[in-house]
mmCIF file of the C-alpha atoms, coordinates in Angstrom:
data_MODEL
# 
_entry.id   MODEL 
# 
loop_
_atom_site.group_PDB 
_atom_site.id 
_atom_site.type_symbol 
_atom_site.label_atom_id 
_atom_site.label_alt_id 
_atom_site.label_comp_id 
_atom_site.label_asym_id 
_atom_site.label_entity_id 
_atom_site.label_seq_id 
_atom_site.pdbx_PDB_ins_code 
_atom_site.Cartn_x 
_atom_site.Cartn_y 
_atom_site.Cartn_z 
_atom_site.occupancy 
_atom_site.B_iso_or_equiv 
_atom_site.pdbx_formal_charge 
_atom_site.auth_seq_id 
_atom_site.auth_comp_id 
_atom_site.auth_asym_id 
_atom_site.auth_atom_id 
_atom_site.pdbx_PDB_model_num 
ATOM 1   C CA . UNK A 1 1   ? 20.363 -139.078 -141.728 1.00 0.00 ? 1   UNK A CA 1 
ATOM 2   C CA . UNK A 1 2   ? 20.249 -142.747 -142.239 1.00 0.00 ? 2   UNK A CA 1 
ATOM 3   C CA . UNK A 1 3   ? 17.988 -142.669 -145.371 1.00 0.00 ? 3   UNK A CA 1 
ATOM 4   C CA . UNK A 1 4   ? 20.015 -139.573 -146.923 1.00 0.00 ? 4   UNK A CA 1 
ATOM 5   C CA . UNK A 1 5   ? 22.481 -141.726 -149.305 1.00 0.00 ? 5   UNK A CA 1 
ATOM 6   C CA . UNK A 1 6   ? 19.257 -142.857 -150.974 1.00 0.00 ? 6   UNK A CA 1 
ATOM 7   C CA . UNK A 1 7   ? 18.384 -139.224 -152.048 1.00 0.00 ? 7   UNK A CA 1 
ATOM 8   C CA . UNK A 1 8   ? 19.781 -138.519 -155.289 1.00 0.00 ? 8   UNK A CA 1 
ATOM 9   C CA . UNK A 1 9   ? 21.823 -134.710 -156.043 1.00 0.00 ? 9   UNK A CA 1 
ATOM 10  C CA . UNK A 1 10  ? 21.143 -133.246 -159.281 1.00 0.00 ? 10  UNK A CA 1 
ATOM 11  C CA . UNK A 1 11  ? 23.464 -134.725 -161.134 1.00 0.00 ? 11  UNK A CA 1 
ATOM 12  C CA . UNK A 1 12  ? 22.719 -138.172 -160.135 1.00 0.00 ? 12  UNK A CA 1 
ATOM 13  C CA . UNK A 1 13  ? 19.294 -138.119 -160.862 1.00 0.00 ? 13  UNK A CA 1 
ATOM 14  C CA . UNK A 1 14  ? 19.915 -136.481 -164.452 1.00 0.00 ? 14  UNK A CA 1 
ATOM 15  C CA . UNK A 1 15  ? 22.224 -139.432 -164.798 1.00 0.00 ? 15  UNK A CA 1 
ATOM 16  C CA . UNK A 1 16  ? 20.195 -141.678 -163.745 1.00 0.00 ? 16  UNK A CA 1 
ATOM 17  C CA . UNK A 1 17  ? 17.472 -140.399 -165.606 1.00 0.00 ? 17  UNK A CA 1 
ATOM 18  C CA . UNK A 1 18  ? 19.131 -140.640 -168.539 1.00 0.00 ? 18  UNK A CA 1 
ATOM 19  C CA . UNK A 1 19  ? 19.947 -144.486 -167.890 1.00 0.00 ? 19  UNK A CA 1 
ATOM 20  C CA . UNK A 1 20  ? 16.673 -145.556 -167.593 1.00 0.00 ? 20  UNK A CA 1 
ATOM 21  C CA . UNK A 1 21  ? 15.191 -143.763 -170.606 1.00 0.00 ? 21  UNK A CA 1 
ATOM 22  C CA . UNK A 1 22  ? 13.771 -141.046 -169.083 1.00 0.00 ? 22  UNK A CA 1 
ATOM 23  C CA . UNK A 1 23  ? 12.393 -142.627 -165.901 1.00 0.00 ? 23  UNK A CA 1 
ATOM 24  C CA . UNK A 1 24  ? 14.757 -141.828 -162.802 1.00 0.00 ? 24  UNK A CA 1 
ATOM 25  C CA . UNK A 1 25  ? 16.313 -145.136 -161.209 1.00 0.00 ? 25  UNK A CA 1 
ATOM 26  C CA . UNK A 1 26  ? 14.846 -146.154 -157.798 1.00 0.00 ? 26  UNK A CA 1 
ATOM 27  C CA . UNK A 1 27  ? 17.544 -146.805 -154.952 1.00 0.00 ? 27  UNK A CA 1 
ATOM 28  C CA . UNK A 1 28  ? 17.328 -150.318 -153.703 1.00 0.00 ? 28  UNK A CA 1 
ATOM 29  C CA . UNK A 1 29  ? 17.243 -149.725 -150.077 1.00 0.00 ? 29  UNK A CA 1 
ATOM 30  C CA . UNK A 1 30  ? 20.091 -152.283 -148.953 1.00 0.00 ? 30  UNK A CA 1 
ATOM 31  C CA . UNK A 1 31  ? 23.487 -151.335 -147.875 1.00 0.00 ? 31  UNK A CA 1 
ATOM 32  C CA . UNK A 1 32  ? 26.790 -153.660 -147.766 1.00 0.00 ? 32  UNK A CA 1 
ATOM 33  C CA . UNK A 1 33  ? 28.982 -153.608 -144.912 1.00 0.00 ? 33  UNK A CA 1 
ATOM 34  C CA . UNK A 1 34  ? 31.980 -154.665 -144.708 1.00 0.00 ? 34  UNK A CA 1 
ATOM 35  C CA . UNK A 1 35  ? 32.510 -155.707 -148.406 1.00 0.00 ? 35  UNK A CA 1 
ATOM 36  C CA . UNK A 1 36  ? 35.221 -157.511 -149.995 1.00 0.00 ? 36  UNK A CA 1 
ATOM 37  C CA . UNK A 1 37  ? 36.215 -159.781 -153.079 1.00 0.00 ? 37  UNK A CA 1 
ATOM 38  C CA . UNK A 1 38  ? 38.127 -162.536 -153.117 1.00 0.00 ? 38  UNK A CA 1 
ATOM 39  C CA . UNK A 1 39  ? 41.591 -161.684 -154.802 1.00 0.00 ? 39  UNK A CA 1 
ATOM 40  C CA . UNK A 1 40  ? 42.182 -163.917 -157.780 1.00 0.00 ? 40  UNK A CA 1 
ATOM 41  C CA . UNK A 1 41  ? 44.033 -164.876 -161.209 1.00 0.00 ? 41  UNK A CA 1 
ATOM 42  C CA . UNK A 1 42  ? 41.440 -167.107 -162.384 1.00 0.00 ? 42  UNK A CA 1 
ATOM 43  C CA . UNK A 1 43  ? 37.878 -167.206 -164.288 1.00 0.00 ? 43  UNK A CA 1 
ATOM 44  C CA . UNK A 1 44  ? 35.970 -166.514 -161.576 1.00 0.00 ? 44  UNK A CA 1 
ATOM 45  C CA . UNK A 1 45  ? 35.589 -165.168 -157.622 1.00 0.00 ? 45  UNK A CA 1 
ATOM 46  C CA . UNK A 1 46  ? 33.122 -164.504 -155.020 1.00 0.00 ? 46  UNK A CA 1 
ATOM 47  C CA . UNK A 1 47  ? 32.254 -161.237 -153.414 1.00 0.00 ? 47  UNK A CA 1 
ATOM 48  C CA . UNK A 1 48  ? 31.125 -160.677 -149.508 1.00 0.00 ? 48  UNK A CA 1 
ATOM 49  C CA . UNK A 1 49  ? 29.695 -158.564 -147.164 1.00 0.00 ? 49  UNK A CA 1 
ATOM 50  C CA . UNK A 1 50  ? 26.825 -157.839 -144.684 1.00 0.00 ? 50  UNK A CA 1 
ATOM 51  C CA . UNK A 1 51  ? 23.460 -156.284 -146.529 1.00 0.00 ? 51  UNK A CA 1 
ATOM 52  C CA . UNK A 1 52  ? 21.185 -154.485 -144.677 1.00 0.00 ? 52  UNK A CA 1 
ATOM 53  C CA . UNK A 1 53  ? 17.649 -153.717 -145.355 1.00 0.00 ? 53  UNK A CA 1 
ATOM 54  C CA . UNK A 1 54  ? 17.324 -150.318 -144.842 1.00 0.00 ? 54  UNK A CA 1 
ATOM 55  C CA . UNK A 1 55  ? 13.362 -150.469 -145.974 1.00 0.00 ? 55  UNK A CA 1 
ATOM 56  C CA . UNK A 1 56  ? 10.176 -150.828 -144.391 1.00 0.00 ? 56  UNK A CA 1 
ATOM 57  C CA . UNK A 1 57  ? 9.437  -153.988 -146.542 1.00 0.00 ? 57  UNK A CA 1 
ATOM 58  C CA . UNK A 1 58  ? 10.851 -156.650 -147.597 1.00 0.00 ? 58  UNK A CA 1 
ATOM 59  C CA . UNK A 1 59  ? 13.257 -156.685 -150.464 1.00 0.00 ? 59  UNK A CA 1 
ATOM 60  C CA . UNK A 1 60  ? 14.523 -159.435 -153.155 1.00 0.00 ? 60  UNK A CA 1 
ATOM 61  C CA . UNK A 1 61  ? 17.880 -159.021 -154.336 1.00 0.00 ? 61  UNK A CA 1 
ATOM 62  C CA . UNK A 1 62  ? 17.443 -160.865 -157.809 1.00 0.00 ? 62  UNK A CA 1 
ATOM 63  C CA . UNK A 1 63  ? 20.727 -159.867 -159.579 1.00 0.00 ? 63  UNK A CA 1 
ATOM 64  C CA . UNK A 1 64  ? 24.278 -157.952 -159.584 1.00 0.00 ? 64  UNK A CA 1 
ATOM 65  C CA . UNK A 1 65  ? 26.436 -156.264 -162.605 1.00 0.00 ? 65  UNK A CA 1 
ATOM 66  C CA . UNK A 1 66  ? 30.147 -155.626 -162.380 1.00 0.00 ? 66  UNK A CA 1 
ATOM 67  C CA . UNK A 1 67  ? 32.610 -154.082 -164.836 1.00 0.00 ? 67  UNK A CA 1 
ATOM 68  C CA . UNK A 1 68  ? 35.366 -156.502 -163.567 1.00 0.00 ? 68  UNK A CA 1 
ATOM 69  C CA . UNK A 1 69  ? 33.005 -159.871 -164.691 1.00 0.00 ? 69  UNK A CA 1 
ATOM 70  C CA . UNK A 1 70  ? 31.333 -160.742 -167.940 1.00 0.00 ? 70  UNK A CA 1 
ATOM 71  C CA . UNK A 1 71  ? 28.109 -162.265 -166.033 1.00 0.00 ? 71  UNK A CA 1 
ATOM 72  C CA . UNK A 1 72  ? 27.482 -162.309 -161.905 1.00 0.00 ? 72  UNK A CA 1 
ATOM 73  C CA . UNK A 1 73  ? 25.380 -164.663 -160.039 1.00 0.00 ? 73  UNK A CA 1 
ATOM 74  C CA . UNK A 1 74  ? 23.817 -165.115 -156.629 1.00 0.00 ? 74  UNK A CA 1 
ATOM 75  C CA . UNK A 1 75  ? 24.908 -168.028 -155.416 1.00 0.00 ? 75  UNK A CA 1 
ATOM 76  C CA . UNK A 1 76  ? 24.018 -170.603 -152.338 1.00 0.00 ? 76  UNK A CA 1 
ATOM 77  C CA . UNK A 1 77  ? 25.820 -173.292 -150.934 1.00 0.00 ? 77  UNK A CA 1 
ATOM 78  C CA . UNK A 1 78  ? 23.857 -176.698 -149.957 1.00 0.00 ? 78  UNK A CA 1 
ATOM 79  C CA . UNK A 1 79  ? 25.002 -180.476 -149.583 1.00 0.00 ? 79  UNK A CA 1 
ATOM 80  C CA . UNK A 1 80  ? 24.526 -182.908 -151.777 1.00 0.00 ? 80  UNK A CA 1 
ATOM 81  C CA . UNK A 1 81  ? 25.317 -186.059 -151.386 1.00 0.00 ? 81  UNK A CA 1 
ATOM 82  C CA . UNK A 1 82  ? 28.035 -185.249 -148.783 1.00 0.00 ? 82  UNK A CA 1 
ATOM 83  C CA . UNK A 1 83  ? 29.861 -182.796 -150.930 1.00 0.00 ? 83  UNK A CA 1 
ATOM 84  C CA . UNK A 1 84  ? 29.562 -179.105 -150.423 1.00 0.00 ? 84  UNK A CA 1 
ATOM 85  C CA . UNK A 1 85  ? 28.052 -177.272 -153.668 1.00 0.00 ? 85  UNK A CA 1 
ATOM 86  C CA . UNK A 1 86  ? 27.112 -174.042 -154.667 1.00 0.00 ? 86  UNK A CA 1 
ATOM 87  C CA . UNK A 1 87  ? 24.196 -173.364 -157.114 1.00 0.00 ? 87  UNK A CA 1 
ATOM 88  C CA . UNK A 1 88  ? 22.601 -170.557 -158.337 1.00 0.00 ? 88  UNK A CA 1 
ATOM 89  C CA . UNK A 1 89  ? 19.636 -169.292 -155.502 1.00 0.00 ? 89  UNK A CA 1 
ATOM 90  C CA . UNK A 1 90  ? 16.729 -169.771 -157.266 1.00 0.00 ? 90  UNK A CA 1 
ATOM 91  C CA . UNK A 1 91  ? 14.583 -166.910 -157.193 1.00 0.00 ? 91  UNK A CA 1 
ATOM 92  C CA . UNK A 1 92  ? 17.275 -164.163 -155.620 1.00 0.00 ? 92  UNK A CA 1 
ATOM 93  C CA . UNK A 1 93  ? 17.892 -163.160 -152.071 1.00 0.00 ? 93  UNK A CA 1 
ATOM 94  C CA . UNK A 1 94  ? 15.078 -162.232 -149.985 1.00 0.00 ? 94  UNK A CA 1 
ATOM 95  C CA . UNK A 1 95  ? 16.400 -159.657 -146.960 1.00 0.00 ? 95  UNK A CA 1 
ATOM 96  C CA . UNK A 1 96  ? 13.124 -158.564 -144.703 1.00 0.00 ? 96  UNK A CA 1 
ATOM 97  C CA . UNK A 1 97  ? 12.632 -155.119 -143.603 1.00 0.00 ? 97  UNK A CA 1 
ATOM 98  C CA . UNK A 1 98  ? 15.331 -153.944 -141.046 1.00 0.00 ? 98  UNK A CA 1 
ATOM 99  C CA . UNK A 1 99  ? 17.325 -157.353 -141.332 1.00 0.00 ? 99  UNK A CA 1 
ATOM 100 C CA . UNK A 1 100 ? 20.200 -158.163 -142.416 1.00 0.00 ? 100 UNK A CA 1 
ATOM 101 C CA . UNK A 1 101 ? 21.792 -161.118 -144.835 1.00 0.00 ? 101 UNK A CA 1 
ATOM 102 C CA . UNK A 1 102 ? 25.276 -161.981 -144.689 1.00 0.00 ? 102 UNK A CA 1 
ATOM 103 C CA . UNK A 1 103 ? 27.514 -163.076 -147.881 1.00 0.00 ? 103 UNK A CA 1 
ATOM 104 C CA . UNK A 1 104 ? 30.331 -165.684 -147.092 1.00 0.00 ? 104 UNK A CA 1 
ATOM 105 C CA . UNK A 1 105 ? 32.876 -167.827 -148.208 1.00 0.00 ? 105 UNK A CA 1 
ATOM 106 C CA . UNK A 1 106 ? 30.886 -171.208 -147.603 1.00 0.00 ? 106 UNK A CA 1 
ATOM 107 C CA . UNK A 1 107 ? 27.559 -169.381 -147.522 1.00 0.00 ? 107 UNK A CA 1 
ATOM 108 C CA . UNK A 1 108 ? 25.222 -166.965 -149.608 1.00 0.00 ? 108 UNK A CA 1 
ATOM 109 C CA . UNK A 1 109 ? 27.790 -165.078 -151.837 1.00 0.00 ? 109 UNK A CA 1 
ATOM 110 C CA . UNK A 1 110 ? 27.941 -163.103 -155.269 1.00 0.00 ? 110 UNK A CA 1 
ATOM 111 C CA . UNK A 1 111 ? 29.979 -165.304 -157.996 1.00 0.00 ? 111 UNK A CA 1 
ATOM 112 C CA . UNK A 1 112 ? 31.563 -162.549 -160.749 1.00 0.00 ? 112 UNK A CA 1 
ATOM 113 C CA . UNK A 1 113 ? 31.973 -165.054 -163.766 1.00 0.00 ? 113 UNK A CA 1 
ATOM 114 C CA . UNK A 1 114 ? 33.994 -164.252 -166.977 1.00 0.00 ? 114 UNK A CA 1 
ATOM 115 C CA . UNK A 1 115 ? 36.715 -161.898 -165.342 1.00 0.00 ? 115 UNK A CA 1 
ATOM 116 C CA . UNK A 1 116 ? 38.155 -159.140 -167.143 1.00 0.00 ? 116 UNK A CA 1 
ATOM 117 C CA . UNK A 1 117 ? 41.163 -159.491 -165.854 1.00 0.00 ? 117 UNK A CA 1 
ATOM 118 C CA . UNK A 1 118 ? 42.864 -160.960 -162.482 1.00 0.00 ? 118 UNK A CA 1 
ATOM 119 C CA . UNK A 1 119 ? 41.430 -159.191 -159.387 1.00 0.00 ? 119 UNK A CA 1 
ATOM 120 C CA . UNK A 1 120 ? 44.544 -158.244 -157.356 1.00 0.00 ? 120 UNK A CA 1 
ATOM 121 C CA . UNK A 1 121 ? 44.594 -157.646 -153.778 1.00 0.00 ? 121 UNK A CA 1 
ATOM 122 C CA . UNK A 1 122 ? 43.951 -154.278 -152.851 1.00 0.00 ? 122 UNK A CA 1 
ATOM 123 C CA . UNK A 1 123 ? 42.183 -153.651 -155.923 1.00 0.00 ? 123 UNK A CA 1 
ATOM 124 C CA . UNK A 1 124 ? 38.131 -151.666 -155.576 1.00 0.00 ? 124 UNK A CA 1 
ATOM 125 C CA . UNK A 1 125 ? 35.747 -153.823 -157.310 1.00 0.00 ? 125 UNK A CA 1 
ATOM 126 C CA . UNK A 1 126 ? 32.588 -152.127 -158.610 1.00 0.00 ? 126 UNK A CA 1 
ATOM 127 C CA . UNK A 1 127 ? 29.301 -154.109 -157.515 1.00 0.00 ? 127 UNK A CA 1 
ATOM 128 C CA . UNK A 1 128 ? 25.750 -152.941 -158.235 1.00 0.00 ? 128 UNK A CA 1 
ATOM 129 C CA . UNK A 1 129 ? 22.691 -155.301 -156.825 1.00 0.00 ? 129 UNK A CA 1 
ATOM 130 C CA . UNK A 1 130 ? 19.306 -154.671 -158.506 1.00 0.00 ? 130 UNK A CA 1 
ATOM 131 C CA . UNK A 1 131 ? 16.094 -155.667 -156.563 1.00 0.00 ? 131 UNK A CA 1 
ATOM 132 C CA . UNK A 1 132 ? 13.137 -157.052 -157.736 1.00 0.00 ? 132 UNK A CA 1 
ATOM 133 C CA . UNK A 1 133 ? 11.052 -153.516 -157.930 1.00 0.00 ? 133 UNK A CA 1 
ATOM 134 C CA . UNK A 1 134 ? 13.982 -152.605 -160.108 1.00 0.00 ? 134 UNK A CA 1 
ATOM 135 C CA . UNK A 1 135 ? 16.039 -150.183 -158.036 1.00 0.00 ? 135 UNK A CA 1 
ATOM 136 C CA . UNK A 1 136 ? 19.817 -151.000 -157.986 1.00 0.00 ? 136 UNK A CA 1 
ATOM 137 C CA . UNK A 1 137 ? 22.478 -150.283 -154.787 1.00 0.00 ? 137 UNK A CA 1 
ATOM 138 C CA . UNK A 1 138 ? 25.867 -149.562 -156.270 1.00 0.00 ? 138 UNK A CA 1 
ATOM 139 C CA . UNK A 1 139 ? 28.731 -150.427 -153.954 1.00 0.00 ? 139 UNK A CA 1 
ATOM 140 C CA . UNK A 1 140 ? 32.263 -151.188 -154.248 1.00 0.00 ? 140 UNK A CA 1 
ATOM 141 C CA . UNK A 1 141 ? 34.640 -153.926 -152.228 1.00 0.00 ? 141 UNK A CA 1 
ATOM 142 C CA . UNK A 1 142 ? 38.547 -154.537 -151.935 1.00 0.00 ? 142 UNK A CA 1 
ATOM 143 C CA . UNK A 1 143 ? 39.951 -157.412 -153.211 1.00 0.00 ? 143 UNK A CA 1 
ATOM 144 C CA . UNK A 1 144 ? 41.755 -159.290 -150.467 1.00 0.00 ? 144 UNK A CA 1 
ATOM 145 C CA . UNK A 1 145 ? 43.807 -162.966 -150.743 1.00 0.00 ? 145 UNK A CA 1 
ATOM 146 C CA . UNK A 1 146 ? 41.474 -165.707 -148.902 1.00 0.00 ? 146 UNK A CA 1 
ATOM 147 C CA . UNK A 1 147 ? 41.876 -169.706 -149.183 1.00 0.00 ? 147 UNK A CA 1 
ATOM 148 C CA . UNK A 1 148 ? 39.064 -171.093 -148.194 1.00 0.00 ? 148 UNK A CA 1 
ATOM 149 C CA . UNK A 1 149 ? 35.968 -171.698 -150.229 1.00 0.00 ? 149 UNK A CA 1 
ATOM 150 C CA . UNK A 1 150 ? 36.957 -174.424 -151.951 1.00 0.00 ? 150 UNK A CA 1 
ATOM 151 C CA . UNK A 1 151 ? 33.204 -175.609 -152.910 1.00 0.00 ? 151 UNK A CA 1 
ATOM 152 C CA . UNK A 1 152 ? 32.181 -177.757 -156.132 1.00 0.00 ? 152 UNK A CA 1 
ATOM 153 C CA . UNK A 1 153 ? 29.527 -176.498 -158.657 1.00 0.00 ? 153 UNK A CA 1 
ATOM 154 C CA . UNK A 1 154 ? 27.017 -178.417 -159.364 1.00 0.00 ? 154 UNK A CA 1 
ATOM 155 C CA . UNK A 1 155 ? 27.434 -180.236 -162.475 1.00 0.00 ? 155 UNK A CA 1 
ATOM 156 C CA . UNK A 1 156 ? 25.956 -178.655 -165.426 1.00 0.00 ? 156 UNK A CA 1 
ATOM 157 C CA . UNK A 1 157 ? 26.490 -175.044 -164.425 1.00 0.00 ? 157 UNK A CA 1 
ATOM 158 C CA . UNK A 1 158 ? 28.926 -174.693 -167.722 1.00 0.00 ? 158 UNK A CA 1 
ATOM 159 C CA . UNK A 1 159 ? 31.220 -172.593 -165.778 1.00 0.00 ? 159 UNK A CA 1 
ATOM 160 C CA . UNK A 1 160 ? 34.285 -174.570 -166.293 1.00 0.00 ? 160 UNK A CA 1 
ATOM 161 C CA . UNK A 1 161 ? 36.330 -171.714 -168.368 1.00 0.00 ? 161 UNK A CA 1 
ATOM 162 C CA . UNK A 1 162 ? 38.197 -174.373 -170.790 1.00 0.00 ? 162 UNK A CA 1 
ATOM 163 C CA . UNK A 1 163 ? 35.227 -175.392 -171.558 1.00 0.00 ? 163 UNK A CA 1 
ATOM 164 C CA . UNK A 1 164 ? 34.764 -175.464 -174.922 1.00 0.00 ? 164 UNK A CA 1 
ATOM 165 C CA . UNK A 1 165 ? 31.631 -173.353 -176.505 1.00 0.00 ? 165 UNK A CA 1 
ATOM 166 C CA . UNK A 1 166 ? 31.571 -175.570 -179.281 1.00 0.00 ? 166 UNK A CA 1 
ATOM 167 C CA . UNK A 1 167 ? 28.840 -178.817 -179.061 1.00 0.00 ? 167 UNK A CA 1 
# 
C-alpha cells in the first residue's frame, strides 16, 4: 500500500511519457510530510517539510521546480564567522534508504527565488524535487505567515532583487 502512489494510472504515465520525450518519468521515491511555505510579499521564501525515503537505497535530492518561483535552490545554513548564513548545498541532499531529512527555518530548506507573485497565506504552492537518477516527487505545501529565519546569504549569491543585472 505504501509504495502504491509511486505507480503511475494511465493517464499519468501517457503524460509523463510525453514529458520526457517518449521515455516514462521515474518517481523519486521520497515523500514530504508536513509541508509548508513561508507566506511572503517579497523576492524570495523558503519551503519546509519532513522527506522520507521511501527506497531501498539511498537517494540525492539535487534540485526542485515551482510555478510560483523563477529559479529554486537547496539551501543549508552554516556559521561563518559568527553570523548565521545560508548557501547553496553543494552537491544536493543526500536522504539514505528508509530515513528521513527534515527542511527548516534555520536548517536544510528549499529557497523559491524570483517569485511570481506574493505567496499569501493559505495559498497551495506547487513543489516538484528531482533526484539524481532523474525521477521527480511532485508535492504541494500551504503558505503560512512565520518570522523567524532571518539568516544572511553569503555574499556573492546575486540574490539581492534590486540588484541591478547590468555590470
Amino acid at each position: 500500500g505504501m509504495l502504491s502512489a509511486c505507480a503511475s494510472d494511465s493517464d499519468g504515465t501517457d503524460a509523463a511519457t510525453e514529458a520526457a520525450g517518449g521515455e516514462a518519468a521515474a518517481a523519486c521515491p521520497i515523500t514530504v510530510a508536513d509541508p509548508w511555505v513561508k507566506a511572503t510579499d517579497t523576492e524570495m521564501t523558503g519551503a519546509f517539510g519532513v522527506l522520507t525515503n521511501t527506497g531501498d537505497a539511498e537517494m540525492t535530492i539535487v534540485s526542485a521546480t515551482s510555478p510560483s518561483a523563477g529559479k529554486m535552490e537547496i539551501h543549508e545554513v552554516v556559521d561563518k564567522d559568527g553570523s548565521t548564513v545560508m548557501q547553496p548545498l553543494e552537491g544536493g541532499l543526500v536522504i539514505p534508504a528508509g530515513a528521513t531529512a527534515t527542511l527548516a527555518p534555520g536548517q536544510n530548506h528549499l529557497m523559491l527565488m524570483g517569485l511570481t507573485e506574493p505567496i499569501e497565506a493559505g495559498q497551495t504552492v506547487e513543489i516538484t524535487l528531482t533526484c539524481a537518477d532523474g525521477g521527480t516527487a511532485p508535492y504541494s505545501g500551504v503558505a503560512k505567515p512565520f518570522e523567524g529565519g532571518a539568516e544572511d546569504y553569503e555574499p556573492g549569491m546575486e540574490m539581492d532583487p534590486s540588484a541591478s543585472p547590468m555590470s
